[in-house]
N, C-alpha and C positions, 0 to 999 in steps of 0.2 A: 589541755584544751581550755581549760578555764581561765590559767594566767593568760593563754591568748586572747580570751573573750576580752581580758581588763583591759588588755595594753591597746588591743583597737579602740574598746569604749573610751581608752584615756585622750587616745592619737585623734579619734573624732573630736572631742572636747576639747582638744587644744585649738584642730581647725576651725571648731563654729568661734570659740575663743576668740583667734585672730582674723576670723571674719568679722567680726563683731567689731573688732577693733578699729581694725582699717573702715568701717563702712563709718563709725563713729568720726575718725580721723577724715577721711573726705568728705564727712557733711559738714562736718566743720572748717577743712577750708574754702568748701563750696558756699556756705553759706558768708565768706568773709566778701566786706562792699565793695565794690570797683574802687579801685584809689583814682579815678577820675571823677566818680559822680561822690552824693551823700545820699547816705539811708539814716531810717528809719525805721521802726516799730520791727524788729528783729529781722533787717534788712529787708523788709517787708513792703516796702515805700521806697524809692527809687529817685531823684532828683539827676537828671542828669543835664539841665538846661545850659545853654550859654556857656557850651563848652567846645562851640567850634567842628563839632563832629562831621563827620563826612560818613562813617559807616557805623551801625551798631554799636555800642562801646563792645569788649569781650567781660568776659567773669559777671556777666547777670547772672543769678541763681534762677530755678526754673521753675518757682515757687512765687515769685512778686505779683503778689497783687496791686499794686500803682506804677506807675513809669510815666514819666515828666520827661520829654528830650525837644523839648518846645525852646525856640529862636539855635537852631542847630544849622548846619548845611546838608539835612540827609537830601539827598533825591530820588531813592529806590530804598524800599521796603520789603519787598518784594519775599514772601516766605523765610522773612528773618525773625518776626515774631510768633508762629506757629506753635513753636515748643513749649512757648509760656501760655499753659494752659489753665491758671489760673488768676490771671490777669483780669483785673477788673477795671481799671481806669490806664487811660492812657491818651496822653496829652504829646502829640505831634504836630502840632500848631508852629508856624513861621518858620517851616524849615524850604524845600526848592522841590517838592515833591510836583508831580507832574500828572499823577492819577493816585486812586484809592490803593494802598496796599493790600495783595493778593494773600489770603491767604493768614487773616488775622484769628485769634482766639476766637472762641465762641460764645465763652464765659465773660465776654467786657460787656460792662455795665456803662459806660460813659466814652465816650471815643471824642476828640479834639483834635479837629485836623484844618484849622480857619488858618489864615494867611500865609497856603502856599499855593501852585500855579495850576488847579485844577479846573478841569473846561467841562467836565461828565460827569456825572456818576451812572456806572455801567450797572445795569440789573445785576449783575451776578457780586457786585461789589459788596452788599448788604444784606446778600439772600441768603444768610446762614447765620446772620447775628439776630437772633431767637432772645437773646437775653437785654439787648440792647435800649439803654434809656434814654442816655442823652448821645444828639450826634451834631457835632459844631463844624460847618462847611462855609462858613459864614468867609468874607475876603479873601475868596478865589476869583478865580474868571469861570464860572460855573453861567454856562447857558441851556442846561440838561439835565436833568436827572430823574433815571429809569429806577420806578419801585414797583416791584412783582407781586399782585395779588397775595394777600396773606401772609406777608412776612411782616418781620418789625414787629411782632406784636406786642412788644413791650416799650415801643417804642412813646416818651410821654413828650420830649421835649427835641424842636430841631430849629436849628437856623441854619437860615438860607441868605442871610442880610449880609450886601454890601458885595454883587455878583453884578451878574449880566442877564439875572434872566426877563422875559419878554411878556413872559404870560404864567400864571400862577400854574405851578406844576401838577397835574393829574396824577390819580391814583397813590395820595399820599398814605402812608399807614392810618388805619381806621380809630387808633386808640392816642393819636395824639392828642396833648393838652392843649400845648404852646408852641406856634410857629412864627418863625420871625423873617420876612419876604420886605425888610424895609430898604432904602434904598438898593433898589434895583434898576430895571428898565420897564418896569412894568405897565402894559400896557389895556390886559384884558383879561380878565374870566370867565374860559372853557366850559360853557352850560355841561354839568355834574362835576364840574371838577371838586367840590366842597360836599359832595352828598353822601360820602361815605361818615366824613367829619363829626359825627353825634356828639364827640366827649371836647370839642376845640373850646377851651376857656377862655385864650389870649392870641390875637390874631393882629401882629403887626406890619401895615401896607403903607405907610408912610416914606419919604420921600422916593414916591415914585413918578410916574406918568400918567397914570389915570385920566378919562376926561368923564371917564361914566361908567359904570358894570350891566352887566347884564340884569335884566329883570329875574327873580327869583336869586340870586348869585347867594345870598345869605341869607335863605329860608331853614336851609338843615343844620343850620348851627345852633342846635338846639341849647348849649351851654357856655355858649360864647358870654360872658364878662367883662371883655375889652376889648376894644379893638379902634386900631389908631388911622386916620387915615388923612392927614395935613401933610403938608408940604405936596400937594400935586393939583397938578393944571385942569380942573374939572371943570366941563363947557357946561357954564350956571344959565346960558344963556338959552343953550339947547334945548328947551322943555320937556321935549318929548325922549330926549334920552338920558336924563337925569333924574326925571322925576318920579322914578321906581326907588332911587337911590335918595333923593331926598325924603318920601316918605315913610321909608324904611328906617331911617337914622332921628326921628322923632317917633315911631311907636319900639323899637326895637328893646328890651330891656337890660340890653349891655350900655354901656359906658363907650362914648364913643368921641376920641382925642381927636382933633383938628376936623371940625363940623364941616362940611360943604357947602359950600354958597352961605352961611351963615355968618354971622354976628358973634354968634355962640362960642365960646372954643370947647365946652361940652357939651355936646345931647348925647339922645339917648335915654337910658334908665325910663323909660314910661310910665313903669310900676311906681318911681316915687317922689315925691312932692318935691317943685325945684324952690327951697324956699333958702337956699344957701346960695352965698356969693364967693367970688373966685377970684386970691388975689396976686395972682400972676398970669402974664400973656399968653397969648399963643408962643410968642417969637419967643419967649424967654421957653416955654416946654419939648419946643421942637429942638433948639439950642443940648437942654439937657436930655433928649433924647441922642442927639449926634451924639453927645461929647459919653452918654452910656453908651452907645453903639462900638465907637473910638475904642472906649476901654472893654469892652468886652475879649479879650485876648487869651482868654484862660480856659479851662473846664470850670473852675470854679465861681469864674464872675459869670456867665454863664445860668449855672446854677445858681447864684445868688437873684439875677434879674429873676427866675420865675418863681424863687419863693416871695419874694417882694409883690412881685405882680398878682400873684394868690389871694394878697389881701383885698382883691378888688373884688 
């Protein structure tokens, strides 16, 4: 009775053994990198850009926290990213994508999805990204976008630059820093649409359409720091409907690029003494705003503009 106690305790020891074995053996070659893309940091980092893709590469492991498949041909997404559940960045930028993909991680931290052929964003497209920092929508054909009470709430930084939208979008997330709505079409600001906005630092409206905002339009922008708003057709003439907006941009104590009806190419800052001179143009700052706008094509230049911009 007792040699058979051994020979089972032995026969189990052999199978946790060769379990062990094999579980070791498939994570090592699950963890080995697509021979189409390059990693990093213990395959941990994902590179798979300008590689002509049409669908998912296969052999991702299910552990990657980065993924780069930016200037690709994807055009469906669609619950193919699901499974990487811990995915924190992810750059699908210039690929032929045609709406938000369904059905993304939860855990991403940074999402890049600028120059592909998106016309919406659908409520339900963002209503579960709880973790979400940065989200770059920027060079679509985007004339919409639906965001549902209380989500986002981690949301610090979003562009909207270089769309089709027409009027400054409603019920943006409440904890944004930094919004970027520059060249658009934009035409007008929805009384509350900016009231939620308490935490807004850097608020870019420049080459748009403008000729005037509303009264009150940027009273709750409590933390506003910058905000740009040259290159647009503003009727200097109209008095009576500019003149909320010109007042506004001489006591307000943000920094405020391309003055209106002014001389000025700063005002703004009320709080502090204008006893410094400025030795470059308007035409030359709007210039180096395009040509940043231009290259903004990444999650990281992205990121780079609002740490820059901080300094203000």
């Amino acid at each position: 009775m007792t040699r058979r106690r051994n020979t089972m305790k032995i026969q189990e020891c052999r199978v946790t053994s060769f379990l062990l074995l094999l579980w070791i053996m498939c994570s090592y070659v699950h963890a080995e990198c697509p021979t189409v893309c390059s990693c990093s940091d213990s395959h941990r980092t994902v590179d798979c850009s300008w590689r002509g893709f049409r669908h998912l590469p296969l052999g991702l492991q299910r552990n990657i926290q980065s993924l780069n498949l930016t200037h690709n041909r994807l055009s469906d997404l669609d619950h193919h990213l699901s499974s990487f559940t811990h995915l924190r960045i992810l750059d699908i930028s210039y690929n032929r994508l045609l709406h938000f993909p369904a059905s993304l991680p939860r855990a991403l931290w940074e999402i890049n999805i600028s120059g592909n052929r998106l016309r919406v964003l659908n409520k339900d497209d963002t209503a579960y990204q709880w973790n979400l920092r940065v989200l770059d929508l920027s060079v679509n054909k985007l004339e919409r976008v639906v965001f549902i009470n209380n989500t986002l709430p981690n949301l610090k930084a979003l562009n909207l630059s270089h769309n089709k939208f027409w009027t400054v979008p409603t019920n943006m997330p409440h904890n944004l820093e930094v919004v970027d709505l520059s060249h658009n079409t934009l035409v007008q600001i929805l009384p509350g649409s900016l009231m939620r906005l308490h935490k807004l630092a850097q608020f870019y409206l420049h080459a748009n359409r403008f000729t005037a905002v509303n009264e009150e339009a940027f009273e709750h922008l409590e933390s506003l720091k910058l905000i740009t708003l040259g290159d647009n057709p503003w009727a200097c003439e109209e008095t009576a409907n500019i003149s909320y907006l010109l007042l506004w941009t001489k006591q307000t104590p943000a920094r405020v690029l391309g003055c209106p009806c002014h001389t000025w190419y700063t005002c703004g800052e009320a709080h502090l003494t204008r006893t410094f001179t400025f030795t470059f143009t308007f035409s030359h700052l709007a210039d180096a705003f395009i040509q940043s706008d231009l290259q903004m094509r990444t999650r990281k230049q992205f990121t780079q503009l609002t740490a820059t911009m901080n300094k203000y």
